[in-house]
N, C-alpha and C positions, 0 to 999 in steps of 0.2 A: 687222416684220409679225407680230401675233401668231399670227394663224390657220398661216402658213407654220409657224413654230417649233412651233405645238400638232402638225399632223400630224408633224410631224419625230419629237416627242419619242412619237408615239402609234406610229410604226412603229420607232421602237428599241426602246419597250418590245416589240413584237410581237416582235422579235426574238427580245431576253433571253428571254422566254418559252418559244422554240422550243427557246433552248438548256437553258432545263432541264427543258423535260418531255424532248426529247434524252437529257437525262443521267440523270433521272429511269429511262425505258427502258432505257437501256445496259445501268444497274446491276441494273432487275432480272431482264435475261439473265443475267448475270454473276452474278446471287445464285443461279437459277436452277441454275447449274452447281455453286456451292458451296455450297447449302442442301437446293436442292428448294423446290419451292412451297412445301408444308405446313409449313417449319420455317423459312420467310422470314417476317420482318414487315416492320408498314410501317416500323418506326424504323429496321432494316437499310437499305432501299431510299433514306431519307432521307438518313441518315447519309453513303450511299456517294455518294449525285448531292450531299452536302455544304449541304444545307439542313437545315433545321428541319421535323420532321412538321407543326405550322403551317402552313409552307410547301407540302408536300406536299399538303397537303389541298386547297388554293387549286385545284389541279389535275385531282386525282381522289379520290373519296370512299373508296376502300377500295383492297386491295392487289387483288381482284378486277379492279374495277377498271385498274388498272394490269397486268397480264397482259395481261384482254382489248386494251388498247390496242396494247403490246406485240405478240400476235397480230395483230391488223389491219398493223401496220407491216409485219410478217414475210411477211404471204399478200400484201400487195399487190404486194412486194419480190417473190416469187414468181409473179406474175403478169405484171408486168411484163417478168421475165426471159423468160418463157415463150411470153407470148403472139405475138412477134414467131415466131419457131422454128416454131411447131405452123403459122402461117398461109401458109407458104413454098409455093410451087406442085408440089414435087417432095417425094413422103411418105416417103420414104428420109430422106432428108434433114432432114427436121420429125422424124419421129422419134429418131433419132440426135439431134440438136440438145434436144430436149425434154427427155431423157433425160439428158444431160449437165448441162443447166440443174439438174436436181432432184437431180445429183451436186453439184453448186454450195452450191444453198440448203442442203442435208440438210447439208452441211458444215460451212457457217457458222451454221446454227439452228435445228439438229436439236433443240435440248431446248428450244425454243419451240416447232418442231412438234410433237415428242413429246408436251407440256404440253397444246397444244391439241387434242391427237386425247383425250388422256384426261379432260379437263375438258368435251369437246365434250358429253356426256351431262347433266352438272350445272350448267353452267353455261350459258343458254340463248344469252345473248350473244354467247360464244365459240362453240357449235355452231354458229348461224346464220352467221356469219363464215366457218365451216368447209365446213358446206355450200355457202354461195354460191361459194367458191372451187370446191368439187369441181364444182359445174353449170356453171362455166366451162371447168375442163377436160374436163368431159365432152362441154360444145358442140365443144372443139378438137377432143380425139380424134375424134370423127363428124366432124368437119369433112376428118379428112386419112384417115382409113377414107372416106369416099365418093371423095376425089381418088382413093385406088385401086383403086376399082371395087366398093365392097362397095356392098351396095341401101341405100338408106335407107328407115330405118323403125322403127319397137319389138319387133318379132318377135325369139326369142333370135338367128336369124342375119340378120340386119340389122344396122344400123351404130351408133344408137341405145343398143339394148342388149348390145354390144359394148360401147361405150366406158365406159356405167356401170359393165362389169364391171371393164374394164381397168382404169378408174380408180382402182378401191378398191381393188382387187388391188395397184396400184404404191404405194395408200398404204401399206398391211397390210406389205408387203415391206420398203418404206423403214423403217418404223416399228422393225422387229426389228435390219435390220441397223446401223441408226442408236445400238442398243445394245450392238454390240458393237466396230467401227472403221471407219476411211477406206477401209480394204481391204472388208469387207462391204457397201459402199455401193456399190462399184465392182461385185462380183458383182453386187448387187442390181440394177443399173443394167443390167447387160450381159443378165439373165436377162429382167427388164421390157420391153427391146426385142428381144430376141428374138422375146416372146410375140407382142409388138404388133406385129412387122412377119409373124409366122404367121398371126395372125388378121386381117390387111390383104390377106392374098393375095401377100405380096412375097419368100418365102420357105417354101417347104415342109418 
């Protein structure tokens, strides 16, 4: 049956596919670590996911490009982890859980975060990625500041402009201690829910 075999042979290729922009990705975390953006190319990245720039091209046009991809993987990966945690009925608990999630991701990709908080400026792609993310957890944080009794609203003490602050604050934090160790991550982590559970009312 030709038709059977055509789709057959159109979802393996779909496969292969997956596995090399996969590997495509991997590599340019991994370069990420031992180049830095700026002193990576694309024949590096190629080289390492073991194609031909040819090749690589078929996929994404520039090393830009391939970042921003990069990023979208990483923030969804973080949203994903997150979003269950923050939406839990009990805010102690969303909190602490949130908090440990982003002990998680900073862990595993911190210098793809890191990359994307600093290109978020220059590169529109990557910002808007950036920011969509942060408007999601700015919804979560309001969402588990009102479970504990904060007003909702935009006013500075409302819930609203609370959580945009906290947000950017736990970026800002993560961002520094992400450049120094695993141990600075874990303060950072401890200090972030502190604040968050002071300014929820759950702790004076």
């Amino acid at each position: 049956m030709p038709g059977h075999h055509s789709a057959r042979g159109r979802r393996t290729a779909e496969r292969k596919g997956d596995v090399r922009e996969r590997a495509i990705l991997d590599t340019c975390e991994a370069l990420l670590a031992q180049k830095g953006y700026d002193a990576m190319t694309v024949g590096d990245i190629a080289q390492g996911a073991g194609i031909t720039r040819g090749a690589l091209y078929f996929y994404f046009a520039s090393k830009q490009e391939v970042v921003t991809a990069l990023v979208a993987r990483t923030v969804e990966h973080l949203w994903e982890r997150s979003r269950a945690t923050v939406q839990t009925d009990e805010p102690r608990g969303a909190i602490a859980a949130a908090m440990q999630r982003r002990v998680e991701l900073w862990n595993e990709h911190g210098l793809v975060m890191r990359t994307a908080i600093d290109l978020s400026l220059t590169v529109p792609e990557i910002g808007e990625l950036w920011n969509h993310t942060a408007d999601l957890f700015i919804e979560a944080i309001t969402a588990v500041l009102e479970r504990a009794g904060i007003q909702a609203g935009a006013a500075p003490d409302q819930a609203s402009a609370m959580a945009r602050a906290l947000c950017w604050m736990i970026e800002r934090t993560f961002y520094h201690a992400s450049q120094e160790s695993r141990e600075k991550l874990q303060e950072a982590s401890a200090t972030c829910e502190h604040i968050w559970l002071t300014s929820a009312g759950l702790i004076s």
